[in-house]
mmCIF file of the N, C-alpha and C atoms, coordinates in Angstrom:
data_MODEL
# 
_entry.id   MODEL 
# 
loop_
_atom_site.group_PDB 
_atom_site.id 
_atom_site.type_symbol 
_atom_site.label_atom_id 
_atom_site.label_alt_id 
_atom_site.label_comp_id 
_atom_site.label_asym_id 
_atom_site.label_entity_id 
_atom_site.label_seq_id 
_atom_site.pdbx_PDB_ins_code 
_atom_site.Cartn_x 
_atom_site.Cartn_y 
_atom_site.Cartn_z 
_atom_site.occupancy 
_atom_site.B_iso_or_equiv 
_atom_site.pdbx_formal_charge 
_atom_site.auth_seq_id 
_atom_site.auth_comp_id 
_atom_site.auth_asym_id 
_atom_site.auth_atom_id 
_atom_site.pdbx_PDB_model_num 
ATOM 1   N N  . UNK A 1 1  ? 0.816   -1.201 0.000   1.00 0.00 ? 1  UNK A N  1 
ATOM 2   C CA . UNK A 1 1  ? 0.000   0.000  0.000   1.00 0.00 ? 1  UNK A CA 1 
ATOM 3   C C  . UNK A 1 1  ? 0.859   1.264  0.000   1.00 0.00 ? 1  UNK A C  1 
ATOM 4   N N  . UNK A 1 2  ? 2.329   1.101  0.511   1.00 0.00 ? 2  UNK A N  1 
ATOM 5   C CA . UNK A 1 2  ? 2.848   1.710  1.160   1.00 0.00 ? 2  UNK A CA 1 
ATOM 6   C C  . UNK A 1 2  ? 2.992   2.769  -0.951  1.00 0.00 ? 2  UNK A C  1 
ATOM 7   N N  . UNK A 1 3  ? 3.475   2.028  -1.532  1.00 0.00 ? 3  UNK A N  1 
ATOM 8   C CA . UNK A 1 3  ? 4.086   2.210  -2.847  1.00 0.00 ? 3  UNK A CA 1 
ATOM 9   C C  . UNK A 1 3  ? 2.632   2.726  -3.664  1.00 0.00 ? 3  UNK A C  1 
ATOM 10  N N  . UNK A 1 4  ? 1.305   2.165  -3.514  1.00 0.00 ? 4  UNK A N  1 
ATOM 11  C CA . UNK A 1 4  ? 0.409   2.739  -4.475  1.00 0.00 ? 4  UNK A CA 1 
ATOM 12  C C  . UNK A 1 4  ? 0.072   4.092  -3.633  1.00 0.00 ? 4  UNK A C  1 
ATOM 13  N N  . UNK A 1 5  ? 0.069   4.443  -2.236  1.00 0.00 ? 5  UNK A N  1 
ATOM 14  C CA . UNK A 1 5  ? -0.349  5.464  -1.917  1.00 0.00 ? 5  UNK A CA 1 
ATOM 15  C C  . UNK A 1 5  ? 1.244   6.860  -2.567  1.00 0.00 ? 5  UNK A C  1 
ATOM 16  N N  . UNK A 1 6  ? 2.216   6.296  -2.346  1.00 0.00 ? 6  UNK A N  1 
ATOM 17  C CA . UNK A 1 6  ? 3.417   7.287  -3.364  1.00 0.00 ? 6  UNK A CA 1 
ATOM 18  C C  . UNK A 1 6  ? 3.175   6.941  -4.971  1.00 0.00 ? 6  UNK A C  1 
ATOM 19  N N  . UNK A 1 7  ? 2.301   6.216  -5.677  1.00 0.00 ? 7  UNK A N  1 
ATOM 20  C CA . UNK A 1 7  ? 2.273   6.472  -6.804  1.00 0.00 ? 7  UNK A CA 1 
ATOM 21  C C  . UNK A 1 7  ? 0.942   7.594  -6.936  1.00 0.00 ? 7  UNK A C  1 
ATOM 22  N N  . UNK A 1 8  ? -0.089  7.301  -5.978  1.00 0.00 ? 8  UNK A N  1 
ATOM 23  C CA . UNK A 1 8  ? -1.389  8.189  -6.393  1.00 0.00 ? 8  UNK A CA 1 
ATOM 24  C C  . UNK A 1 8  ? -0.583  9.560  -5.809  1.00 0.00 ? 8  UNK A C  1 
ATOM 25  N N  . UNK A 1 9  ? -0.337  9.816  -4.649  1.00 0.00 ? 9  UNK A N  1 
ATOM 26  C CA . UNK A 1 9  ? 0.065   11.316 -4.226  1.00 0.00 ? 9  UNK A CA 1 
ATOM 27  C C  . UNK A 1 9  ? 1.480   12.365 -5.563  1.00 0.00 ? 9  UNK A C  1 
ATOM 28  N N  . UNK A 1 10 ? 2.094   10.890 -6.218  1.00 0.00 ? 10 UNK A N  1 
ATOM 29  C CA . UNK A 1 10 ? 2.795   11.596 -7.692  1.00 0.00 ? 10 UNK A CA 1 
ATOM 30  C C  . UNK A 1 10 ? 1.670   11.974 -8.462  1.00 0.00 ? 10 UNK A C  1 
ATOM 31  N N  . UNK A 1 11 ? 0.551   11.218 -8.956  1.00 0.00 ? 11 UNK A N  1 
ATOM 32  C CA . UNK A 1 11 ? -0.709  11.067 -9.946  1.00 0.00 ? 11 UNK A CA 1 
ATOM 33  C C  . UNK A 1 11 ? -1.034  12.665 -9.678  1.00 0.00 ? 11 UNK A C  1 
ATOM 34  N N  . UNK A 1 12 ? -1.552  12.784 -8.382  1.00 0.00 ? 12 UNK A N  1 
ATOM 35  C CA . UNK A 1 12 ? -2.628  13.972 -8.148  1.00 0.00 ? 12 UNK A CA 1 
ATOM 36  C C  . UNK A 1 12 ? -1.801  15.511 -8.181  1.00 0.00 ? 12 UNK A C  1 
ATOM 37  N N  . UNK A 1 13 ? -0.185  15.166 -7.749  1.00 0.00 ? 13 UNK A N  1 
ATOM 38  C CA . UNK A 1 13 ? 0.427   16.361 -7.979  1.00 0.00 ? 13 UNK A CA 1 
ATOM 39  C C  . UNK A 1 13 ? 0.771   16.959 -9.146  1.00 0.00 ? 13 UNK A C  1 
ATOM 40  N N  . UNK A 1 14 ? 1.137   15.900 -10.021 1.00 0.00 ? 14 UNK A N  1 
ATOM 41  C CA . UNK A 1 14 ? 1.144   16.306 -11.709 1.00 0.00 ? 14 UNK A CA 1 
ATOM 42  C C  . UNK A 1 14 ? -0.037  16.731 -12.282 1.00 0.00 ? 14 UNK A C  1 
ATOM 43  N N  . UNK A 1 15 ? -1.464  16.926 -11.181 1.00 0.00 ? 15 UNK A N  1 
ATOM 44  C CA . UNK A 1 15 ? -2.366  17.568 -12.143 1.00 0.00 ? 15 UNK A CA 1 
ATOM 45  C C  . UNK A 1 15 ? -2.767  18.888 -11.649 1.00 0.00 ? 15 UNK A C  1 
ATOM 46  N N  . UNK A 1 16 ? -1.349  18.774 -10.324 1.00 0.00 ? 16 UNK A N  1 
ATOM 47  C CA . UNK A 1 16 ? -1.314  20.377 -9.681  1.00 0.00 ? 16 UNK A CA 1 
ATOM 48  C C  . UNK A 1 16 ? -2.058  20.653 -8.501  1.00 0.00 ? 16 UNK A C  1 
ATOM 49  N N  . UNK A 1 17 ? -2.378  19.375 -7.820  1.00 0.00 ? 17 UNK A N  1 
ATOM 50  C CA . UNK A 1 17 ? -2.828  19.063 -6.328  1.00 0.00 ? 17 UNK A CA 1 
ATOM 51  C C  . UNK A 1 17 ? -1.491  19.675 -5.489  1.00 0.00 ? 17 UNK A C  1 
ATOM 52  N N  . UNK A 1 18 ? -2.016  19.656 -4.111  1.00 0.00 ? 18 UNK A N  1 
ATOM 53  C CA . UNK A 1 18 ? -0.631  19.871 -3.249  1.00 0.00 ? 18 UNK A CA 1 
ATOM 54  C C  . UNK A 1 18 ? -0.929  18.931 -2.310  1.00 0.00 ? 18 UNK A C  1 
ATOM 55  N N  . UNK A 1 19 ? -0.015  18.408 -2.187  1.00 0.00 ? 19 UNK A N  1 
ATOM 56  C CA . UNK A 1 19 ? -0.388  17.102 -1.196  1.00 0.00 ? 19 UNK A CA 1 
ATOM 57  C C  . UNK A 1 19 ? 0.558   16.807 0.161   1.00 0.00 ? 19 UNK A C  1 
ATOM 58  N N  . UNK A 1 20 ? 0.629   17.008 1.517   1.00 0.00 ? 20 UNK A N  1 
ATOM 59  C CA . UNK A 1 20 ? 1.488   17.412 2.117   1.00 0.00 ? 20 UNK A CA 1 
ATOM 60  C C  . UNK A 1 20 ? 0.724   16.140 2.818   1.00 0.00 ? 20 UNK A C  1 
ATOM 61  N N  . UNK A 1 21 ? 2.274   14.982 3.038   1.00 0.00 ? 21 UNK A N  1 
ATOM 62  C CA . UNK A 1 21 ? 2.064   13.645 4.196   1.00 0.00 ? 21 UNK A CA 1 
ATOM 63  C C  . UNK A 1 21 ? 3.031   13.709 4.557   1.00 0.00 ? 21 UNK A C  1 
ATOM 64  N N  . UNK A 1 22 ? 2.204   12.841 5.972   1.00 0.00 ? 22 UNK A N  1 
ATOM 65  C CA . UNK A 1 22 ? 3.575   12.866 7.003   1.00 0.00 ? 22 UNK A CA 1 
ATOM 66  C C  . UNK A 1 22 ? 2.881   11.371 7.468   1.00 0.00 ? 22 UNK A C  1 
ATOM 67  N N  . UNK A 1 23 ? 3.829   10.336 7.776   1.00 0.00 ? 23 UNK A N  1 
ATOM 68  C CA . UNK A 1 23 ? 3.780   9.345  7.994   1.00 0.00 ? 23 UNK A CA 1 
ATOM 69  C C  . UNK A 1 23 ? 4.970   8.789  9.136   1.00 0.00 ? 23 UNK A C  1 
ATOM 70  N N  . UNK A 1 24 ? 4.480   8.049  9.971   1.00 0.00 ? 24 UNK A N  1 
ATOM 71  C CA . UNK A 1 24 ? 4.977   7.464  11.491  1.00 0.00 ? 24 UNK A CA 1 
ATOM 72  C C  . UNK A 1 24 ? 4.539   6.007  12.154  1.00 0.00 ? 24 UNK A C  1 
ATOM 73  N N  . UNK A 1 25 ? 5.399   5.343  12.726  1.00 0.00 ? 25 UNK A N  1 
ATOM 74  C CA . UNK A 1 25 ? 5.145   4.548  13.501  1.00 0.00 ? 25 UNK A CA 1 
ATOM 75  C C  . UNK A 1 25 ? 3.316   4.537  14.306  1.00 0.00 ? 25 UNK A C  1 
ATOM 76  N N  . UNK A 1 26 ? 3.367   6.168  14.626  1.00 0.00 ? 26 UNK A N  1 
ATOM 77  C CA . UNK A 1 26 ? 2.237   6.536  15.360  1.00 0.00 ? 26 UNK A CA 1 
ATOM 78  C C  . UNK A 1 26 ? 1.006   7.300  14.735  1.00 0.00 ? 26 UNK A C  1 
ATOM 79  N N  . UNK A 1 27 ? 1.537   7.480  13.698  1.00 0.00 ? 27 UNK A N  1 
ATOM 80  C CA . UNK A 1 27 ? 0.860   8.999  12.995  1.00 0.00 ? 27 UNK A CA 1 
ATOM 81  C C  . UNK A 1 27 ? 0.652   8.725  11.394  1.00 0.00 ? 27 UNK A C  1 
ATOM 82  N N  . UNK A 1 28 ? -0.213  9.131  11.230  1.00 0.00 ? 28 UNK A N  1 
ATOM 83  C CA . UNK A 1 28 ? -0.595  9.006  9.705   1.00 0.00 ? 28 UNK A CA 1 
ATOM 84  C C  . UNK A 1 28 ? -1.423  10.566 9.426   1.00 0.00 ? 28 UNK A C  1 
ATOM 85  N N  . UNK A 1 29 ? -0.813  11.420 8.378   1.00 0.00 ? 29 UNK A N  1 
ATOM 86  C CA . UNK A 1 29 ? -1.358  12.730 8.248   1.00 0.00 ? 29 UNK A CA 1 
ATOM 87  C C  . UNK A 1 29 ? -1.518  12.758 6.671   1.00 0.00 ? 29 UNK A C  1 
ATOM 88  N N  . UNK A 1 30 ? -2.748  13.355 5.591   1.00 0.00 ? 30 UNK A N  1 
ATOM 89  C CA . UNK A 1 30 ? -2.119  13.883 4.439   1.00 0.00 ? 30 UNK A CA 1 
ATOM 90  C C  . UNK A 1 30 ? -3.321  15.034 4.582   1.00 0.00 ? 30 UNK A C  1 
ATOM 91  N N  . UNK A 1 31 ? -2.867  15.658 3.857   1.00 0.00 ? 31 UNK A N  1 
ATOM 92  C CA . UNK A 1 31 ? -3.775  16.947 3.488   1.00 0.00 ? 31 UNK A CA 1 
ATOM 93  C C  . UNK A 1 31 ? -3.534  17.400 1.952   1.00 0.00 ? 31 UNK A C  1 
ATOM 94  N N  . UNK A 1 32 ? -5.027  17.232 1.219   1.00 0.00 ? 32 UNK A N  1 
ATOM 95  C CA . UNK A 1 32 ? -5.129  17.664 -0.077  1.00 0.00 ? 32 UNK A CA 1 
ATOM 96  C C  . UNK A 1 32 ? -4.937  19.068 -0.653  1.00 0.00 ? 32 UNK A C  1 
ATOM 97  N N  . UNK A 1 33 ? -4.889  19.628 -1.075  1.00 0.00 ? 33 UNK A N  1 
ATOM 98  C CA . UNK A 1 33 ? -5.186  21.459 -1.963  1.00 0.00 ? 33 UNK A CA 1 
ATOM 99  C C  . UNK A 1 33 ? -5.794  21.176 -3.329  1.00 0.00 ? 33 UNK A C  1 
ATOM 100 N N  . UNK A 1 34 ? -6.675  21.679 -3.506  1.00 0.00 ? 34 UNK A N  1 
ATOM 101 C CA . UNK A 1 34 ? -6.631  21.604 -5.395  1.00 0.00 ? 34 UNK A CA 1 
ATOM 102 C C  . UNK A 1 34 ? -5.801  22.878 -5.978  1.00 0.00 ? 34 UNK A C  1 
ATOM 103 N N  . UNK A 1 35 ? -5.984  22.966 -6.891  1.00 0.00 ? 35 UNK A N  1 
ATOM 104 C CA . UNK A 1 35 ? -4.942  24.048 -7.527  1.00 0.00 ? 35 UNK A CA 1 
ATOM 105 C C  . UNK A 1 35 ? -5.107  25.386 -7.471  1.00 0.00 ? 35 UNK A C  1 
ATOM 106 N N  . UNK A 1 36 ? -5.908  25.501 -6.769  1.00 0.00 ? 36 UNK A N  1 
ATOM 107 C CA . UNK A 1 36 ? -6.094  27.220 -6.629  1.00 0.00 ? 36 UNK A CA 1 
ATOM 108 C C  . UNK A 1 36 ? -6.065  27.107 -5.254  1.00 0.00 ? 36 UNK A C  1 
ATOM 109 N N  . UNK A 1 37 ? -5.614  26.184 -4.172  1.00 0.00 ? 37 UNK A N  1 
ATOM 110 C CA . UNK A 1 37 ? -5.573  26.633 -2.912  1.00 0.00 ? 37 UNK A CA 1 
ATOM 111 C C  . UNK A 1 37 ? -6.352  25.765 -1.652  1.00 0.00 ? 37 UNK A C  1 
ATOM 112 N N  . UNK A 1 38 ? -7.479  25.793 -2.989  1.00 0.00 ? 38 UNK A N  1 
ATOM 113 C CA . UNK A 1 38 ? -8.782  25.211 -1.765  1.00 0.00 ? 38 UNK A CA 1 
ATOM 114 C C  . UNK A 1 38 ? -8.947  23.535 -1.375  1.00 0.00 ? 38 UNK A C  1 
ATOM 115 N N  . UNK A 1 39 ? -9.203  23.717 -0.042  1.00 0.00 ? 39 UNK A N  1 
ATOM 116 C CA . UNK A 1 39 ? -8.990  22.766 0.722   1.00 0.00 ? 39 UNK A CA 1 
ATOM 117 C C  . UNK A 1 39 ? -9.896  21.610 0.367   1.00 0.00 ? 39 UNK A C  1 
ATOM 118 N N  . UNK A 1 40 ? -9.148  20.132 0.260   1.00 0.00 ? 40 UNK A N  1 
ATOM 119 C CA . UNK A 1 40 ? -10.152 19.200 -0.908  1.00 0.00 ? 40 UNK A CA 1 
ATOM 120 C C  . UNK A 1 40 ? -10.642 18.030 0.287   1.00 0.00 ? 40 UNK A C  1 
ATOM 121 N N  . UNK A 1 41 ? -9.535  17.395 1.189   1.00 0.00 ? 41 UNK A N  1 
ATOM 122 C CA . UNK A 1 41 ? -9.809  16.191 1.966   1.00 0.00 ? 41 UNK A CA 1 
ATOM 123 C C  . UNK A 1 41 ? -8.596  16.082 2.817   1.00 0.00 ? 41 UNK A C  1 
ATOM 124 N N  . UNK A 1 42 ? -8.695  16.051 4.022   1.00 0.00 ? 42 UNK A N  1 
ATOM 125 C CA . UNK A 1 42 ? -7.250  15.543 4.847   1.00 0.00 ? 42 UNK A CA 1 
ATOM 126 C C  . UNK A 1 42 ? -7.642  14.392 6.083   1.00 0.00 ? 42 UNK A C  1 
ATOM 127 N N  . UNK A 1 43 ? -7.090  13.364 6.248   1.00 0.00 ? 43 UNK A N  1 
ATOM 128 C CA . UNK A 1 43 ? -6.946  12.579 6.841   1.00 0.00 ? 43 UNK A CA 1 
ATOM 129 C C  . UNK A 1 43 ? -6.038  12.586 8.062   1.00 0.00 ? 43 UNK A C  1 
ATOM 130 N N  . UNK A 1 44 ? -6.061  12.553 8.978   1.00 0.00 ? 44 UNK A N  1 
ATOM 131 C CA . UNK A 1 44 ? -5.534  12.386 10.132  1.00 0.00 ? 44 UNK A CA 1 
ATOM 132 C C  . UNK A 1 44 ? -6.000  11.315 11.192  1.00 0.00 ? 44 UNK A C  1 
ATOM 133 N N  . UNK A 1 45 ? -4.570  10.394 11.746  1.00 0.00 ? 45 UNK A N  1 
ATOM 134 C CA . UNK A 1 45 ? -4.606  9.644  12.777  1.00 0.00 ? 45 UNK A CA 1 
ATOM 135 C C  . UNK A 1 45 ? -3.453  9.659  13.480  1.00 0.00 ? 45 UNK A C  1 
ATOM 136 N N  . UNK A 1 46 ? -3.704  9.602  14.921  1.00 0.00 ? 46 UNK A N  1 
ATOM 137 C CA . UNK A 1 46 ? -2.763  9.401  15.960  1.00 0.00 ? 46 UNK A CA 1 
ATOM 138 C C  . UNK A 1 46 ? -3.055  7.866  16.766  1.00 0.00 ? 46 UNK A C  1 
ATOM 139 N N  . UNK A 1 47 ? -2.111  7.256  17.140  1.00 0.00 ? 47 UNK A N  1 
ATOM 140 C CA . UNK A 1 47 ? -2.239  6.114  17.952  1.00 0.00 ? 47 UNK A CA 1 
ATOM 141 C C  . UNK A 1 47 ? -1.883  5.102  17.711  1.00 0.00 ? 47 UNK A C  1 
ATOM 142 N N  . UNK A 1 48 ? -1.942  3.986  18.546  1.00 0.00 ? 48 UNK A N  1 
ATOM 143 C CA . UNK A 1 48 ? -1.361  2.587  18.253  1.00 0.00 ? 48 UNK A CA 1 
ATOM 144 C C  . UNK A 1 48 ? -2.546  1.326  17.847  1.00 0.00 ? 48 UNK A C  1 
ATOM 145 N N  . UNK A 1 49 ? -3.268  1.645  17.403  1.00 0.00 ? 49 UNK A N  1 
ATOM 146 C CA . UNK A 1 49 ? -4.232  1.058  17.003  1.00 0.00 ? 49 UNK A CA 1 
ATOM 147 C C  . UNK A 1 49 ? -4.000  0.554  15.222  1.00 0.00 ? 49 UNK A C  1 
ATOM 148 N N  . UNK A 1 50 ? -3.308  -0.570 14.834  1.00 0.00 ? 50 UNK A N  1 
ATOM 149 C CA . UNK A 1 50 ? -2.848  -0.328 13.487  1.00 0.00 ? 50 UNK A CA 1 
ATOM 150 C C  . UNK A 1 50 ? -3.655  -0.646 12.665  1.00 0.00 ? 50 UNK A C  1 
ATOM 151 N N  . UNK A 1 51 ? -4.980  -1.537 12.782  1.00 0.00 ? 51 UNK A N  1 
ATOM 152 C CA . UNK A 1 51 ? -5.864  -1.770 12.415  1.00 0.00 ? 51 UNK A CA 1 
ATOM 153 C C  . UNK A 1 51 ? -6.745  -0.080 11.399  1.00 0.00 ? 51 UNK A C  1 
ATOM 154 N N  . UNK A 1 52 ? -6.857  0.908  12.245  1.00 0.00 ? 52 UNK A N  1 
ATOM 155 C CA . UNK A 1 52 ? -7.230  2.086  12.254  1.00 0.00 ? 52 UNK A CA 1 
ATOM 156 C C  . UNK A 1 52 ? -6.829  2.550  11.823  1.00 0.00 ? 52 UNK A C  1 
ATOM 157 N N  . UNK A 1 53 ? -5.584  2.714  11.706  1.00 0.00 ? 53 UNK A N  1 
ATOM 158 C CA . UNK A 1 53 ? -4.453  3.464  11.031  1.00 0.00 ? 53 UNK A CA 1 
ATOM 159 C C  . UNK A 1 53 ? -4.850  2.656  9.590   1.00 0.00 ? 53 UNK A C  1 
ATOM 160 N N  . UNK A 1 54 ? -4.703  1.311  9.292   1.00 0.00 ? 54 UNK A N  1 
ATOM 161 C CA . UNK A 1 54 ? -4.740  1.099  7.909   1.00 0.00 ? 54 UNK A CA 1 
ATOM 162 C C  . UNK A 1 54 ? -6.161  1.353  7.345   1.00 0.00 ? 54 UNK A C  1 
ATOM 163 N N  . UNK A 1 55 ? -7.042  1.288  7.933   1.00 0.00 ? 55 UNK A N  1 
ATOM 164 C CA . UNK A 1 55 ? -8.471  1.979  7.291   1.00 0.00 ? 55 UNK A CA 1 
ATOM 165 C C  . UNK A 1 55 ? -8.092  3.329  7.004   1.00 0.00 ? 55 UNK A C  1 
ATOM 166 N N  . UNK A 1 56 ? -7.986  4.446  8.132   1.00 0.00 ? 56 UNK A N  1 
ATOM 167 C CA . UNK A 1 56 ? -7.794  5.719  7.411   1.00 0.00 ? 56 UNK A CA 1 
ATOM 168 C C  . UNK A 1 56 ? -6.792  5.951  6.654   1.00 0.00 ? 56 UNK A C  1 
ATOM 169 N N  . UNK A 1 57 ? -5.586  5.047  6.178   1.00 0.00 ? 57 UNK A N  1 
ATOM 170 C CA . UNK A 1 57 ? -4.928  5.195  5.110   1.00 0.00 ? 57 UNK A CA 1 
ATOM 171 C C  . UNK A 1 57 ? -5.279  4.340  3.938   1.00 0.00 ? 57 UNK A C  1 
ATOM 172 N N  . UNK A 1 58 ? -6.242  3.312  4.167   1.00 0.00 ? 58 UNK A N  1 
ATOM 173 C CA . UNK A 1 58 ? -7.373  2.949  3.014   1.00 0.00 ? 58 UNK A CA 1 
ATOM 174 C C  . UNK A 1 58 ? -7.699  4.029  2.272   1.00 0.00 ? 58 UNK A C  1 
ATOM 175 N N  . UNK A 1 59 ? -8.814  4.929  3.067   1.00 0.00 ? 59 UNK A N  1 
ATOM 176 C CA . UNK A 1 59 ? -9.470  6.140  2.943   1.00 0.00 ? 59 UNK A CA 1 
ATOM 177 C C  . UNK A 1 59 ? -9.267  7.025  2.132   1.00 0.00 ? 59 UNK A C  1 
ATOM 178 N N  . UNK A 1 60 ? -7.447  7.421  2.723   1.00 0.00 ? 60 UNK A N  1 
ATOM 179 C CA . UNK A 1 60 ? -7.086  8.484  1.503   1.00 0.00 ? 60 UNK A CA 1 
ATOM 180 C C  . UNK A 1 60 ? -6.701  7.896  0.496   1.00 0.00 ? 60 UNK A C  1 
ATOM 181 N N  . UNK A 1 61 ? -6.298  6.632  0.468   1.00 0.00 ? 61 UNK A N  1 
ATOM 182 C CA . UNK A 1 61 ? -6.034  6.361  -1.007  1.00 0.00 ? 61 UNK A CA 1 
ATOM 183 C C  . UNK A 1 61 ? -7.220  6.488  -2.123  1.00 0.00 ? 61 UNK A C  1 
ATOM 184 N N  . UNK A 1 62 ? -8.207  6.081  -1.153  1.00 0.00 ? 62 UNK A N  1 
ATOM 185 C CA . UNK A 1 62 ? -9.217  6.116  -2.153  1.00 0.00 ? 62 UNK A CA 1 
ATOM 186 C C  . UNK A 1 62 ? -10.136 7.401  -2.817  1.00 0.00 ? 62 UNK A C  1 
ATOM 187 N N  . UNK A 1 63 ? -10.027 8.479  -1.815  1.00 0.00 ? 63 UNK A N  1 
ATOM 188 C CA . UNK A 1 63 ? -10.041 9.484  -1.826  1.00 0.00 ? 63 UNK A CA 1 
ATOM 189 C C  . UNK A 1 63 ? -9.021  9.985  -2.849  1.00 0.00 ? 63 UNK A C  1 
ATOM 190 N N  . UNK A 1 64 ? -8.187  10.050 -2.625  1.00 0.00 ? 64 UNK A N  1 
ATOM 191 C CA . UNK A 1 64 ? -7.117  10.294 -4.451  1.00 0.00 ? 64 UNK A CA 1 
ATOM 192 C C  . UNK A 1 64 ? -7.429  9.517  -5.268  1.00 0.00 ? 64 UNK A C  1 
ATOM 193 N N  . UNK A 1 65 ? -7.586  8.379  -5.389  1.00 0.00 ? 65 UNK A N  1 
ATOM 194 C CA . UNK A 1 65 ? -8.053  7.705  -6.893  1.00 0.00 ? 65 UNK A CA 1 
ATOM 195 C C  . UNK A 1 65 ? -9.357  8.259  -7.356  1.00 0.00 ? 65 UNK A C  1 
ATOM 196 N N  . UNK A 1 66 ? -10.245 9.238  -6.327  1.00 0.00 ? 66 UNK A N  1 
ATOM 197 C CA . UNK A 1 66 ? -11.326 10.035 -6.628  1.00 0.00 ? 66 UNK A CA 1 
ATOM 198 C C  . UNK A 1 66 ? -11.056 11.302 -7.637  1.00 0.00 ? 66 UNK A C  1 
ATOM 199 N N  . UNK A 1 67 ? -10.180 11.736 -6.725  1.00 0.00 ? 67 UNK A N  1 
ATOM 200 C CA . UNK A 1 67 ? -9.716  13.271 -7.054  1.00 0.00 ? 67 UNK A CA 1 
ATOM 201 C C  . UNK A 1 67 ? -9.143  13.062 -8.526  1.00 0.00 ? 67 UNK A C  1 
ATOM 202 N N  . UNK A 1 68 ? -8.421  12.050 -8.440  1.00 0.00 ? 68 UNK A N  1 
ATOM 203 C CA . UNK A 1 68 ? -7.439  11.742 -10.172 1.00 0.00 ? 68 UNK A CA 1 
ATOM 204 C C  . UNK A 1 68 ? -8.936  11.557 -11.121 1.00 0.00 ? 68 UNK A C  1 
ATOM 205 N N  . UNK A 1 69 ? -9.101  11.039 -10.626 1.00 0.00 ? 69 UNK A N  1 
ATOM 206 C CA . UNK A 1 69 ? -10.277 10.317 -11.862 1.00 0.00 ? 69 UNK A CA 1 
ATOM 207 C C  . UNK A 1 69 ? -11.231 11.646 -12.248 1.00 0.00 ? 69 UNK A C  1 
ATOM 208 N N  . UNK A 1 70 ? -11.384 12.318 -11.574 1.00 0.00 ? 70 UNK A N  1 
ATOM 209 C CA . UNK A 1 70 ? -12.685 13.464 -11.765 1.00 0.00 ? 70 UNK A CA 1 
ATOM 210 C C  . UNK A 1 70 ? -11.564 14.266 -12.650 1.00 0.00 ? 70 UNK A C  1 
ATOM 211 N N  . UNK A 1 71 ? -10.714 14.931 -12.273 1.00 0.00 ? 71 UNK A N  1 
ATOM 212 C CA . UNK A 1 71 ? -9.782  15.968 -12.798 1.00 0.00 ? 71 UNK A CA 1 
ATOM 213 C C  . UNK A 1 71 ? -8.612  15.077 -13.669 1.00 0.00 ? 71 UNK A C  1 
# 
């Protein structure tokens, strides 16, 4: 997952997304922009729960294969 979520966050920036992740043992963060600024989808988790952590990084992936596909 680790590799399709760095191929979609390349996908969505080449169409001029801004995509700012931060990824941790503990922490899972991304936050979308579309191209003029405005705020599209951001995901955030804290904790040791890894189960959770891989759903909300389900989430955004799928959430970018959204964003690519529309634009």
């Amino acid at each position: 997952m680790v590799e399709d979520l760095e191929n979609l966050k390349t996908q969505i920036q080449a169409k001029g997304f801004k995509v700012e992740h931060y990824e941790s043992p503990m922490q899972f963060n991304i936050t979308v922009q579309s191209k003029n600024g405005q705020h599209c989808f951001a995901r955030i988790f804290t904790g040791v729960n890894t189960r959770e952590r891989f759903i909300i990084k389900s989430e955004a992936c799928e959430k970018l294969k959204e964003l690519i596909s529309q634009n």
